[in-house]
CHARMM internal coordinates of N, CA and C (Angstrom, degrees):
IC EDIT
DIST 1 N 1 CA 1.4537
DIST 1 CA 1 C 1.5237
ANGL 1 N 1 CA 1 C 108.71
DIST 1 C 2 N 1.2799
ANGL 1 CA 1 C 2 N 103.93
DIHE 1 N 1 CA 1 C 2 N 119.33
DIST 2 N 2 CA 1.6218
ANGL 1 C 2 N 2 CA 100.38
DIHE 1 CA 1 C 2 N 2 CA 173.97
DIST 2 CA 2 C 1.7548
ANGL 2 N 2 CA 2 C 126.90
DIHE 1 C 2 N 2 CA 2 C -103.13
DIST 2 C 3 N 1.1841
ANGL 2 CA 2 C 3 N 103.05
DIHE 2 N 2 CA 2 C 3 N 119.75
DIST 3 N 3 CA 1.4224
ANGL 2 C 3 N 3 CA 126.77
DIHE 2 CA 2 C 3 N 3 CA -153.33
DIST 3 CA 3 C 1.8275
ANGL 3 N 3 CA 3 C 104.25
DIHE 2 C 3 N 3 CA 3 C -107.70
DIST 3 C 4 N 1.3743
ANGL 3 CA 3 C 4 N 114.48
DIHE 3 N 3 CA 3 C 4 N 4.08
DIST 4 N 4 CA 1.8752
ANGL 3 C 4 N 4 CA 115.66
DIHE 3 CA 3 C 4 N 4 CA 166.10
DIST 4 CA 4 C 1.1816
ANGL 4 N 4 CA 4 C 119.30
DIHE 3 C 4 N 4 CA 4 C -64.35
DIST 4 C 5 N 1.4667
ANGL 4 CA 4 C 5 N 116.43
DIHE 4 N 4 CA 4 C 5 N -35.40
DIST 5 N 5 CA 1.7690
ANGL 4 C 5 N 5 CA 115.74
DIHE 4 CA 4 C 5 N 5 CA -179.87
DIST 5 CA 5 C 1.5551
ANGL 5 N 5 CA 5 C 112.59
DIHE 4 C 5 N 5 CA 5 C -101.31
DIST 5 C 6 N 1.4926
ANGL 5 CA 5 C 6 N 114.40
DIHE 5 N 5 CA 5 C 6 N 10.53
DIST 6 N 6 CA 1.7273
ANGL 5 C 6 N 6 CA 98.05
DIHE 5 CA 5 C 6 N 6 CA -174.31
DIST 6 CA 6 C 1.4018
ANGL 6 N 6 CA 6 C 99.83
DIHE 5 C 6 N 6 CA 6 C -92.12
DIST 6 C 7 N 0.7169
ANGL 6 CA 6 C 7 N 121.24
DIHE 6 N 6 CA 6 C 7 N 162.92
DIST 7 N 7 CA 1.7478
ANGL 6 C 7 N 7 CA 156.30
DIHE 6 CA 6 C 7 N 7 CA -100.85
DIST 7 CA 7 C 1.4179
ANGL 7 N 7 CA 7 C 110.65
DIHE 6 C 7 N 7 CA 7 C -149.75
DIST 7 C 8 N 1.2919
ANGL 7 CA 7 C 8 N 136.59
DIHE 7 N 7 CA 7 C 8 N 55.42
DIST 8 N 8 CA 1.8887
ANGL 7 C 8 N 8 CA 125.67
DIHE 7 CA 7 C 8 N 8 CA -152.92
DIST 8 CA 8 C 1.3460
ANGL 8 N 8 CA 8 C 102.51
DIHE 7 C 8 N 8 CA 8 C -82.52
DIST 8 C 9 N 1.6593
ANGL 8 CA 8 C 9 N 133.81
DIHE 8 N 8 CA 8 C 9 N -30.78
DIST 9 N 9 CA 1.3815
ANGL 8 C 9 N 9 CA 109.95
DIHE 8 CA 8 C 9 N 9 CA 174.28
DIST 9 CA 9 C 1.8392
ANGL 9 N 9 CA 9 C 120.22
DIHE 8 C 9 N 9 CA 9 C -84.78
DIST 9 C 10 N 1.5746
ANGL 9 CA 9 C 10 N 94.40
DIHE 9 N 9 CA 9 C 10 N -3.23
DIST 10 N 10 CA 1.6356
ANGL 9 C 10 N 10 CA 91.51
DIHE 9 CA 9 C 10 N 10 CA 166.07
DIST 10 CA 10 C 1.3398
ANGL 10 N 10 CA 10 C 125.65
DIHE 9 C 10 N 10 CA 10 C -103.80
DIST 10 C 11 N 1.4023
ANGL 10 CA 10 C 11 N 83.28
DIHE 10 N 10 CA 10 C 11 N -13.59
DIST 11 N 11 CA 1.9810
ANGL 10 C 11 N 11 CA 93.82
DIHE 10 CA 10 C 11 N 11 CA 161.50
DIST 11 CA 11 C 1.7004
ANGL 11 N 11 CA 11 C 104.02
DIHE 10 C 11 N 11 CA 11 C -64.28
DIST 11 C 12 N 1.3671
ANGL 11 CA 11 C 12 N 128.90
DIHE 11 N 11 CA 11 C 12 N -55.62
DIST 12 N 12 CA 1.2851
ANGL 11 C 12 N 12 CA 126.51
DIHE 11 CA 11 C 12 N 12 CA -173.97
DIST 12 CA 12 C 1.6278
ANGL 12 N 12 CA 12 C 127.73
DIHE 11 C 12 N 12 CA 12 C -54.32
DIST 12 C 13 N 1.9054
ANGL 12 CA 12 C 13 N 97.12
DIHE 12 N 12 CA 12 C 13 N -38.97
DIST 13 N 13 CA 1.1462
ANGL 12 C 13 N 13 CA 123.41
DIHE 12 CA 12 C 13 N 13 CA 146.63
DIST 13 CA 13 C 1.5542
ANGL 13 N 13 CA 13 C 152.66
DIHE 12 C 13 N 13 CA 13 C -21.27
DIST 13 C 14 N 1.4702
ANGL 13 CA 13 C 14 N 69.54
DIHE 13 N 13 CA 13 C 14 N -54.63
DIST 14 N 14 CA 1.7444
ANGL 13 C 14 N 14 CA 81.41
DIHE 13 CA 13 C 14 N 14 CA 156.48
DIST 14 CA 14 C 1.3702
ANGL 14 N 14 CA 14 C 128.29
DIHE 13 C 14 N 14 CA 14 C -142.44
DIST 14 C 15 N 1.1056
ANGL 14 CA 14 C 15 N 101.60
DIHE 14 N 14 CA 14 C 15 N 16.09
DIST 15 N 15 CA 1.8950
ANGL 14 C 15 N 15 CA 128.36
DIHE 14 CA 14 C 15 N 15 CA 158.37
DIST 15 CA 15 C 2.3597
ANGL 15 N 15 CA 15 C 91.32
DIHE 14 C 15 N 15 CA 15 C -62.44
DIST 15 C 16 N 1.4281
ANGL 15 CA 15 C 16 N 119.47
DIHE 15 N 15 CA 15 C 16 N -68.41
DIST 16 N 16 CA 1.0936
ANGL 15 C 16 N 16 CA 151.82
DIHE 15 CA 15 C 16 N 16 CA 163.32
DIST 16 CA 16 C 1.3802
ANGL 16 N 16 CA 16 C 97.74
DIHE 15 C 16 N 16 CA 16 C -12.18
DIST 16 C 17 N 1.4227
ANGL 16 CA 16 C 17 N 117.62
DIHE 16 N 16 CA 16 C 17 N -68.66
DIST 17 N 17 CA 1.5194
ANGL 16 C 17 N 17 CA 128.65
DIHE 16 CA 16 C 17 N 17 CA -145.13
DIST 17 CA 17 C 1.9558
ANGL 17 N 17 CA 17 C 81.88
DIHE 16 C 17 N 17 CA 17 C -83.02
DIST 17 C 18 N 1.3697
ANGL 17 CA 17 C 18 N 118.41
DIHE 17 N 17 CA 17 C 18 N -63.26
DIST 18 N 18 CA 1.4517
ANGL 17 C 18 N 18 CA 127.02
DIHE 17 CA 17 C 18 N 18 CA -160.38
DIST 18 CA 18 C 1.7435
ANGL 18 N 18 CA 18 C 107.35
DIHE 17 C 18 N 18 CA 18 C -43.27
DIST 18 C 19 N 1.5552
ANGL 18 CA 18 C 19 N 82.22
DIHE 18 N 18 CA 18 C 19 N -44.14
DIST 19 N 19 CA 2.0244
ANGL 18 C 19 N 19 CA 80.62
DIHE 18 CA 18 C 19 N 19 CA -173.55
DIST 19 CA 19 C 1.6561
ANGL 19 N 19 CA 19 C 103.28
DIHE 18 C 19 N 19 CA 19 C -95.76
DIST 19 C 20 N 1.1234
ANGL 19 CA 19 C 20 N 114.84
DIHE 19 N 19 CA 19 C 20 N 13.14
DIST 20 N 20 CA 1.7629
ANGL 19 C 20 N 20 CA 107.01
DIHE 19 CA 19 C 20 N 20 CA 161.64
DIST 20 CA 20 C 1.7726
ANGL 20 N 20 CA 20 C 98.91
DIHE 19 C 20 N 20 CA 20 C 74.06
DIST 20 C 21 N 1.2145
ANGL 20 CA 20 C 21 N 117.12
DIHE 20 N 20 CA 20 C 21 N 35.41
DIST 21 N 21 CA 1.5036
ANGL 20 C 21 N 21 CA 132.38
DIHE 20 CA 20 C 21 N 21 CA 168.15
DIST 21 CA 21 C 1.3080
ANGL 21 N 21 CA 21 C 130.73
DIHE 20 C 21 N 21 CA 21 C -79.98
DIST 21 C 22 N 1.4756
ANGL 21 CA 21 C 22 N 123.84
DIHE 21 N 21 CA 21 C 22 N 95.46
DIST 22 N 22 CA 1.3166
ANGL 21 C 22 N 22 CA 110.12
DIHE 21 CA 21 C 22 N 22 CA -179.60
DIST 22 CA 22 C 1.3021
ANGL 22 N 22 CA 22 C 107.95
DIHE 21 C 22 N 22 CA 22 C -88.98
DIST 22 C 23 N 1.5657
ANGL 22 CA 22 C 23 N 115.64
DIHE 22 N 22 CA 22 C 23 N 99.68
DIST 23 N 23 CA 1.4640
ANGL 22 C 23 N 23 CA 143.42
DIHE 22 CA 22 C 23 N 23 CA 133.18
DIST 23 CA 23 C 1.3325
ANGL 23 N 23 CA 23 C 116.66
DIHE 22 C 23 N 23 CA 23 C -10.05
DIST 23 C 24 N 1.6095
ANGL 23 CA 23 C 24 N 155.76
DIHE 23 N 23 CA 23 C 24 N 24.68
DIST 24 N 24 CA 0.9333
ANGL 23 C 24 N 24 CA 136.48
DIHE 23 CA 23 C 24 N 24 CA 159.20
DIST 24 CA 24 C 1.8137
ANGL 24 N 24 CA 24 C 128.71
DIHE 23 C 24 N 24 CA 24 C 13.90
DIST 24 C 25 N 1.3665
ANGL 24 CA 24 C 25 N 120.41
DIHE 24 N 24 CA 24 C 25 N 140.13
DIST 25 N 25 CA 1.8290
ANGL 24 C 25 N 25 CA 113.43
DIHE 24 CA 24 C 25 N 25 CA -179.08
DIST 25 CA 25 C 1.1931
ANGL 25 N 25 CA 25 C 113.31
DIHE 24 C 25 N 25 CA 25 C -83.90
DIST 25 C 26 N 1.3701
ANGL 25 CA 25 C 26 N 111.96
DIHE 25 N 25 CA 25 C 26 N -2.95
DIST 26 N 26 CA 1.7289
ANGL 25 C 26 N 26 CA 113.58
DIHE 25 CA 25 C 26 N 26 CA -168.25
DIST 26 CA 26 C 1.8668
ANGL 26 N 26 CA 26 C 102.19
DIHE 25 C 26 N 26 CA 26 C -106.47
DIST 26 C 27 N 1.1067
ANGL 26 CA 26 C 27 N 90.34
DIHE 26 N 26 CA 26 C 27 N -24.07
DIST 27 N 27 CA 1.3389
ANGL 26 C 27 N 27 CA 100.34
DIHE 26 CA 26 C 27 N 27 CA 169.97
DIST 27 CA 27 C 1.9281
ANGL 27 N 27 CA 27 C 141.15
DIHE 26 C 27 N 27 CA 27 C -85.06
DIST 27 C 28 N 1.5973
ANGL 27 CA 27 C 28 N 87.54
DIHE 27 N 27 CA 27 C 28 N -37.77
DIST 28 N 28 CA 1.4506
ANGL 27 C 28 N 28 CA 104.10
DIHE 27 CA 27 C 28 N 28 CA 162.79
DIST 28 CA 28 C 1.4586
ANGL 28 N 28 CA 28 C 126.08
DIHE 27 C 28 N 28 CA 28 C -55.56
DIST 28 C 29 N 1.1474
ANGL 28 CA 28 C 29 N 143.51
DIHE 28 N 28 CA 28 C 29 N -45.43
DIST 29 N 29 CA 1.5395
ANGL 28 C 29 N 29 CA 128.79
DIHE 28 CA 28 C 29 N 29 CA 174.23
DIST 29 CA 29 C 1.6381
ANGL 29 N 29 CA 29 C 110.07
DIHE 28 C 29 N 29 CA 29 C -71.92
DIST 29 C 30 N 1.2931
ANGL 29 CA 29 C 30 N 114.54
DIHE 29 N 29 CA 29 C 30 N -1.68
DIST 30 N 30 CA 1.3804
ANGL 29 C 30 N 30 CA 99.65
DIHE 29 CA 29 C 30 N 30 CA 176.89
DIST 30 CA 30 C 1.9920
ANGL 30 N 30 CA 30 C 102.39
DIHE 29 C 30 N 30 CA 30 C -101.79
DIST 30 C 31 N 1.3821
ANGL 30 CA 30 C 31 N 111.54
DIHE 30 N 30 CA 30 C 31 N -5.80
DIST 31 N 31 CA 1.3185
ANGL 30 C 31 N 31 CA 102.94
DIHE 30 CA 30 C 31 N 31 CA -170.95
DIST 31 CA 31 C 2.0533
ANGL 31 N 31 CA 31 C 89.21
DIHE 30 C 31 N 31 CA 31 C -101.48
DIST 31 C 32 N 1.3584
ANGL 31 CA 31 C 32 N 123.92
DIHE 31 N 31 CA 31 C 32 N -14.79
DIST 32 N 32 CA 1.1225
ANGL 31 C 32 N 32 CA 116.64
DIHE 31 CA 31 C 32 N 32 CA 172.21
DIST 32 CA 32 C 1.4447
ANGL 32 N 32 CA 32 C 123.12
DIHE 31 C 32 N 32 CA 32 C -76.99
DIST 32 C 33 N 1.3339
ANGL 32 CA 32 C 33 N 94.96
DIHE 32 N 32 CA 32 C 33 N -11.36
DIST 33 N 33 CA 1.8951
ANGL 32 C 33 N 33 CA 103.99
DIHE 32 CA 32 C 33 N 33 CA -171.47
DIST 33 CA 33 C 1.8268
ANGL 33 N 33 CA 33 C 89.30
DIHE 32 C 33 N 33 CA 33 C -103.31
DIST 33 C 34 N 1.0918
ANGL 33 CA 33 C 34 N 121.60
DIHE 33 N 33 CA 33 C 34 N -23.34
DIST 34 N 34 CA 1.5164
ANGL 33 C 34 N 34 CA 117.23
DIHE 33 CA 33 C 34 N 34 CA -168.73
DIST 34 CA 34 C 2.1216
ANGL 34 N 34 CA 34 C 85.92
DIHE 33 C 34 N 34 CA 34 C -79.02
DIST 34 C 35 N 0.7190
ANGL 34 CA 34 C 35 N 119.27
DIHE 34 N 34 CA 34 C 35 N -10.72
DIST 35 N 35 CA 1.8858
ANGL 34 C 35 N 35 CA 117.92
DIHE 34 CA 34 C 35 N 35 CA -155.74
DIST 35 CA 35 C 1.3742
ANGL 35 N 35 CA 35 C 75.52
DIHE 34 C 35 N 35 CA 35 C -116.78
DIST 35 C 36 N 1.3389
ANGL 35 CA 35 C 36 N 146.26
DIHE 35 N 35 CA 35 C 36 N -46.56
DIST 36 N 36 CA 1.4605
ANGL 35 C 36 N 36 CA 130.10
DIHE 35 CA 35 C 36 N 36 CA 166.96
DIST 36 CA 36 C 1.6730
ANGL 36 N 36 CA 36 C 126.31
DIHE 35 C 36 N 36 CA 36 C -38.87
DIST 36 C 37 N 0.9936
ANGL 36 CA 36 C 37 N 103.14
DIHE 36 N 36 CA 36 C 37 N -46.34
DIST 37 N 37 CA 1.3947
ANGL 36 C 37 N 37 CA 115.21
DIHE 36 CA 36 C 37 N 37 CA 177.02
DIST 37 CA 37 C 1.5991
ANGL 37 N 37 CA 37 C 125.40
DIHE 36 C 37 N 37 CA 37 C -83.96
DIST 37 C 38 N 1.4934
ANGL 37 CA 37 C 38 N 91.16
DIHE 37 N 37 CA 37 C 38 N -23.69
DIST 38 N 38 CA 1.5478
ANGL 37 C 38 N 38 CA 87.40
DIHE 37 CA 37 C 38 N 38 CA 151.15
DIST 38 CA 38 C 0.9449
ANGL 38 N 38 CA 38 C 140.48
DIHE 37 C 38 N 38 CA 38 C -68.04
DIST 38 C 39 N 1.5259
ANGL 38 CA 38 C 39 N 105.46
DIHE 38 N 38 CA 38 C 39 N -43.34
DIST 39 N 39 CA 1.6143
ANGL 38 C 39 N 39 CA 111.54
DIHE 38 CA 38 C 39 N 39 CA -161.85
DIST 39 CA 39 C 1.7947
ANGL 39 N 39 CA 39 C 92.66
DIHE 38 C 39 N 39 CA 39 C -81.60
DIST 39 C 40 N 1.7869
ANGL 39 CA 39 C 40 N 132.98
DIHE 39 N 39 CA 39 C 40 N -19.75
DIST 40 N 40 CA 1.4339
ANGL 39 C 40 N 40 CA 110.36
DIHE 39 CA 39 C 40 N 40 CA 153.20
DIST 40 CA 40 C 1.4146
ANGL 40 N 40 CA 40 C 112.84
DIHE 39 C 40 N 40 CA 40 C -59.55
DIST 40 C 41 N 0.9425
ANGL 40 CA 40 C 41 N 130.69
DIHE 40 N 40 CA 40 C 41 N -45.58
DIST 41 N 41 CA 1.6127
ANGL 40 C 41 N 41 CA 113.97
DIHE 40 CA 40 C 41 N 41 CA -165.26
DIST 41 CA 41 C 1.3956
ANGL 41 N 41 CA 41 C 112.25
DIHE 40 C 41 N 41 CA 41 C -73.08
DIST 41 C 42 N 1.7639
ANGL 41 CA 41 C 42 N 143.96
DIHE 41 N 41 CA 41 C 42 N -21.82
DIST 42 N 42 CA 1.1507
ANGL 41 C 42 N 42 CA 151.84
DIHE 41 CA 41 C 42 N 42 CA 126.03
DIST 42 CA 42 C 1.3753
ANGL 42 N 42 CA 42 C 117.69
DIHE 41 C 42 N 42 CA 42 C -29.71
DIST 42 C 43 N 0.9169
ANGL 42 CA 42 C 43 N 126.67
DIHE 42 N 42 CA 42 C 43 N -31.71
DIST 43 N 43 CA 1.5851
ANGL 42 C 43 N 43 CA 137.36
DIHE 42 CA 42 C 43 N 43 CA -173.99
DIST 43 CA 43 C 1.6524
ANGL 43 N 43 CA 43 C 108.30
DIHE 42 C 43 N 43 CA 43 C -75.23
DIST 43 C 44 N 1.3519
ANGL 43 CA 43 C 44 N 93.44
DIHE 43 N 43 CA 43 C 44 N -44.14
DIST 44 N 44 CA 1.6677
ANGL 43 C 44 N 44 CA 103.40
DIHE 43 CA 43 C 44 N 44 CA -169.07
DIST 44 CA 44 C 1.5752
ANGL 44 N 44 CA 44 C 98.58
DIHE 43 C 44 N 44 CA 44 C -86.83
DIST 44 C 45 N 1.1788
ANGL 44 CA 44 C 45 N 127.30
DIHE 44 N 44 CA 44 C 45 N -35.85
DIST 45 N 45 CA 1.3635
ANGL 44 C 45 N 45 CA 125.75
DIHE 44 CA 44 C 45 N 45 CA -168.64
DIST 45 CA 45 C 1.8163
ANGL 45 N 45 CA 45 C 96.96
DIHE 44 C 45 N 45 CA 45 C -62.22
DIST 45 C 46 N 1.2937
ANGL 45 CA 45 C 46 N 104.49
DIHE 45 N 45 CA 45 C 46 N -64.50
DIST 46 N 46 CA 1.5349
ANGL 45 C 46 N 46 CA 127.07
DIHE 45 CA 45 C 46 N 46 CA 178.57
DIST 46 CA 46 C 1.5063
ANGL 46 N 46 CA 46 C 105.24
DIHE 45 C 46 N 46 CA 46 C -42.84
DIST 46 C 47 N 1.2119
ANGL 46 CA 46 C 47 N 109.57
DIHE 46 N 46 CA 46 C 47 N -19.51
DIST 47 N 47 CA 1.9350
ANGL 46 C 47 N 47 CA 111.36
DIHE 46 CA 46 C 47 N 47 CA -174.36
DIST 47 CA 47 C 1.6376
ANGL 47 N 47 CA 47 C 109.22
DIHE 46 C 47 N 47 CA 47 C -102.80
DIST 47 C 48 N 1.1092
ANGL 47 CA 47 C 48 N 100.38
DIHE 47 N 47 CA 47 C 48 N 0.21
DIST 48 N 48 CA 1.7533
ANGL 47 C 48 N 48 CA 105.74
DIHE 47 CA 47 C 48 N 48 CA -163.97
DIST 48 CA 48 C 1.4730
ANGL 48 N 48 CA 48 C 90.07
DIHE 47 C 48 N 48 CA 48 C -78.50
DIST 48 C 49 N 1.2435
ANGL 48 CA 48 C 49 N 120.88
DIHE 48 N 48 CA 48 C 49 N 133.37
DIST 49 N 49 CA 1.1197
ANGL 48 C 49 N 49 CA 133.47
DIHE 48 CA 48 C 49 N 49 CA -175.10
DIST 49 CA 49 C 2.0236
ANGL 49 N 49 CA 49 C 120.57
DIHE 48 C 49 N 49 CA 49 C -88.40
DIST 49 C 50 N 1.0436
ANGL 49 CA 49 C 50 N 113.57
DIHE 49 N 49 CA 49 C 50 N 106.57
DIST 50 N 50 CA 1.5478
ANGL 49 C 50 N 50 CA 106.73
DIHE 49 CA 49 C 50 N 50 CA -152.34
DIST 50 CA 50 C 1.6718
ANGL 50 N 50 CA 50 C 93.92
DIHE 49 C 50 N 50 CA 50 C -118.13
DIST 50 C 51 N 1.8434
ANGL 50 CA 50 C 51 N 102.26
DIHE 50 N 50 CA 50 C 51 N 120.72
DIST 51 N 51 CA 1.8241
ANGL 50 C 51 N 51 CA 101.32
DIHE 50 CA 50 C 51 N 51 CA 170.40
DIST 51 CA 51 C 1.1694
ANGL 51 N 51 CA 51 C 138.31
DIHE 50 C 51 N 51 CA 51 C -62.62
DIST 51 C 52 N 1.2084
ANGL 51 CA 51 C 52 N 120.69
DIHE 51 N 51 CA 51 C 52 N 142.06
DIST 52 N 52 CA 1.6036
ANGL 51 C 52 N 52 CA 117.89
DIHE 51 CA 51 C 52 N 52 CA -151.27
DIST 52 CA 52 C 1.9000
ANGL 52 N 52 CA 52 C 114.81
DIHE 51 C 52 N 52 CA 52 C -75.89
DIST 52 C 53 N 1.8468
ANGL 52 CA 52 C 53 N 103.47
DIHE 52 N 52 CA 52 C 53 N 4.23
DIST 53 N 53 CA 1.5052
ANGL 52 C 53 N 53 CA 119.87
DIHE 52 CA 52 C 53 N 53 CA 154.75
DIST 53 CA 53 C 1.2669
ANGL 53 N 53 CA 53 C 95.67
DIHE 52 C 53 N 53 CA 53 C -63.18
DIST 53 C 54 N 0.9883
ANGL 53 CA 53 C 54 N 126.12
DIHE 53 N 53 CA 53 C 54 N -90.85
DIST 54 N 54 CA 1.9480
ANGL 53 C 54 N 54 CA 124.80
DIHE 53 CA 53 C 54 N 54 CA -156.37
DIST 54 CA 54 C 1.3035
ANGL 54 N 54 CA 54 C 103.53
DIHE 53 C 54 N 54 CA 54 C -13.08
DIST 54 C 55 N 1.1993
ANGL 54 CA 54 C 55 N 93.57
DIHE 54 N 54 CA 54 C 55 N 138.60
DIST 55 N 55 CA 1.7442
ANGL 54 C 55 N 55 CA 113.51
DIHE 54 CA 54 C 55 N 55 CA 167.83
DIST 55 CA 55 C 1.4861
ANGL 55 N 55 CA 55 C 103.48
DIHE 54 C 55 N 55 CA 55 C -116.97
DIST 55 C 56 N 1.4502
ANGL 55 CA 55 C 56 N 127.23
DIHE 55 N 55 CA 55 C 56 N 148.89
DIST 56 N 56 CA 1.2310
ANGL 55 C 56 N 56 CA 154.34
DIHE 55 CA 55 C 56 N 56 CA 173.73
DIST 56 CA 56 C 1.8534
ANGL 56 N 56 CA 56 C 97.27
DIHE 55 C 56 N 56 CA 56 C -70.53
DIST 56 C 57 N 1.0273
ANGL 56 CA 56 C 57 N 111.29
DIHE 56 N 56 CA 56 C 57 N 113.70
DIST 57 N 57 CA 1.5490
ANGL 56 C 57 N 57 CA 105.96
DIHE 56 CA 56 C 57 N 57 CA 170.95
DIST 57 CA 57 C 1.7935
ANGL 57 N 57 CA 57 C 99.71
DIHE 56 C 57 N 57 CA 57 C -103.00
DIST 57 C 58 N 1.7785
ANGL 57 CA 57 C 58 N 81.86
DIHE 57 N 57 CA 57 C 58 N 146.06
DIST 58 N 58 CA 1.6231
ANGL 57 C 58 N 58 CA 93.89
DIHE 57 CA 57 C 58 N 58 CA -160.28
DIST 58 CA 58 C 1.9944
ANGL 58 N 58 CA 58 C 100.29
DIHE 57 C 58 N 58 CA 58 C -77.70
DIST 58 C 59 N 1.1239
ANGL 58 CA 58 C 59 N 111.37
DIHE 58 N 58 CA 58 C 59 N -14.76
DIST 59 N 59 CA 1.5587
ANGL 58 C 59 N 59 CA 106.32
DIHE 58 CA 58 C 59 N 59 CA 169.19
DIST 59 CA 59 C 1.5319
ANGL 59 N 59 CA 59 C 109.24
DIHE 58 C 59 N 59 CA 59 C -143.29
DIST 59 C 60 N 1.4366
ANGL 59 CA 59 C 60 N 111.04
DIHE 59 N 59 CA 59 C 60 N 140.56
DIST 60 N 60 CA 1.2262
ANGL 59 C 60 N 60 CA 125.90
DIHE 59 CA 59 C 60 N 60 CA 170.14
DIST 60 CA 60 C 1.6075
ANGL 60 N 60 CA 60 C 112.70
DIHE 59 C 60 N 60 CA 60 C -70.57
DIST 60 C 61 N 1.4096
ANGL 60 CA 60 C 61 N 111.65
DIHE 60 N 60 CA 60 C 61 N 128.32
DIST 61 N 61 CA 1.0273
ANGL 60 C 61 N 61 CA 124.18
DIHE 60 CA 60 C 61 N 61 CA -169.99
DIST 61 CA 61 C 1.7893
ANGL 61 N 61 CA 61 C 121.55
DIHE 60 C 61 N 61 CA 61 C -137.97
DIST 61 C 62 N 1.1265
ANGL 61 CA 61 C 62 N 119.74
DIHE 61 N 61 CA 61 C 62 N 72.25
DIST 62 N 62 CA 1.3006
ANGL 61 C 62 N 62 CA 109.00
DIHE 61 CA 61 C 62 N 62 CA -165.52
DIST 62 CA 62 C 1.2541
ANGL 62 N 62 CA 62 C 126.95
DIHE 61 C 62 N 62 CA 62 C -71.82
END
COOR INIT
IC SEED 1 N 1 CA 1 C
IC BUILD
């Protein structure tokens, strides 16, 4: 998945518009920097490199 050209304050942008969200201006750079840090911590999860032994277990079981 390539993630160099996406877009996080127009992702919010129109994340905003779809669910009928009024986005406030005082509020928006802190919900674009909160979607910043997601999409690193998604990034790394998505990058974790997993061996092609593992099996998917059908229930979580701790």
């Amino acid at each position: 998945m390539e993630s160099q050209g996406f877009d996080v304050g127009g992702y919010v942008d129109q994340m905003a518009l779809l669910v009928d969200l009024q986005l406030r201006d005082e509020y928006r750079d802190g919900v674009v920097a909160n979607f910043e840090r997601i999409k690193a911590i998604a990034q790394l999860v998505n990058e974790f490199p997993i061996p092609e032994e593992i099996e998917v277990a059908p229930i979580f079981e701790p």
